[in-house]
Phi, psi and omega in degrees: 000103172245028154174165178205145183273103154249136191051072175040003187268154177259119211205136186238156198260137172234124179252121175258133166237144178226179189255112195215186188233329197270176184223103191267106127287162159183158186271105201266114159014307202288342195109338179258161176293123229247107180254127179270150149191161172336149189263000164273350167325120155245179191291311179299355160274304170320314175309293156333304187300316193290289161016276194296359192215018173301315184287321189277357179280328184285018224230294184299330159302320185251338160311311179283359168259055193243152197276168176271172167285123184289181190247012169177124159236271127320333181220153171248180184250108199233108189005108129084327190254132186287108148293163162279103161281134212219120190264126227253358227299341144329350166255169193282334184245159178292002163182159173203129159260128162252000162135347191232331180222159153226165197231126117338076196278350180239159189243340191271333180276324214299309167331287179307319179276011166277299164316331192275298176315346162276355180265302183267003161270006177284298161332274189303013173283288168313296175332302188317324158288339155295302177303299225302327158316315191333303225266021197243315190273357183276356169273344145262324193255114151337122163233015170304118170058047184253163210223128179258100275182167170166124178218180186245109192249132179285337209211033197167131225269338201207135178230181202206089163259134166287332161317281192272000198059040169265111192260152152221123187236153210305145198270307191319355204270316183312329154311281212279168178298155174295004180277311178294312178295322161348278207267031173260328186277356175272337158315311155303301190302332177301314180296327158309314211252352186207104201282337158288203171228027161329180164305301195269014166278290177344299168326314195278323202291286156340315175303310203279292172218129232240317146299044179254332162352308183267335185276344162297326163326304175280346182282328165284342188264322173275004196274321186297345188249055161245151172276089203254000000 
């Protein structure tokens, strides 16, 4: 099966079967349907599956052809607030903000030298944020020699090695309010202390922020109409 009709429409199917017991969908950018499932699986369950799930997938289907946000035109996105972007050749360095515009020196570049600047005000951010934290997570969590990181990741807003105490968190935050990179760094430092996503990570998690459930939602509904 490499497409299926719903409401008449033609929409096409990609099936991985791996060894796993569940049956995953989802809508990949191109629009198509993207199914993971059991290698016992058969087609006609599968089908039986999309079928019962017909409306939110074109529902979902139509979301995703709505355009994305680019990630710089004329303007950048700076936690939550819209800058001027301004092309530079003249500076000494590959990009500079001054609290009001930001500049550019390459045109060709320009994307990277964005991307950088989103990576170290993610870094000051955090540090920042960290401190602000400290005297509330140090009765459970370590924060001794924690080592802060940022890059820019497609699929994932934050990571956490415990070992080293490496946070490295996604430069995308930086678009967005400063309430969403919070509560992804509280969420990685909650991961010093507890490495799954178990019961008792929740626990901890939920103490600090007991709303976070709903503000990871909108960070996901906005990281989907953004350009990555």
């Amino acid at each position: 099966m490499d497409r299926i009709i719903l409401s008449g429409r033609s929409i096409p199917v990609v099936i991985v079967y791996k060894n796993i017991r569940h049956t995953y969908l989802r809508i990949k950018p191109d629009k198509t349907l993207y199914i993971t499932t059991s290698k016992r699986t058969k087609v006609s369950s599968i089908e039986t599956l999309i079928k019962s799930n017909e409306i939110k997938i074109l529902k979902t289907i139509d979301k995703t052809s709505m355009p994305l946000t680019p990630l710089m035109n004329d303007q950048i996105l700076f936690f939550g607030v819209e800058y001027p972007a301004i092309y530079d050749p003249s500076l000494k360095k590959s990009w500079l903000f001054d609290g009001q515009t930001f500049y550019y020196k390459n045109e060709s570049t320009k994307i990277t030298s964005l991307k950088s600047f989103y990576a170290k005000s993610v870094i000051e951010q955090s540090t920042g944020l960290l401190e602000k934290w400290r005297p509330l997570l140090i009765k459970d969590i370590n924060l001794n020699h924690i080592i802060i990181k940022s890059r820019w990741m497609k699929s994932q807003f934050g990571s956490c090695q415990s070992a080293k105490k490496l946070i490295n968190m996604n430069s995308v935050l930086a678009r967005f309010d400063i309430r969403y990179l919070e509560t992804i760094l509280i969420h990685e430092l909650v991961h010093l202390r507890v490495q799954n996503h178990g019961k008792d990570f929740y626990g901890l998690l939920y103490k600090y922020l007991p709303n976070y459930d709903s503000i990871r939602k909108e960070l996901g509904h906005l990281f989907k109409r953004i350009e990555v």
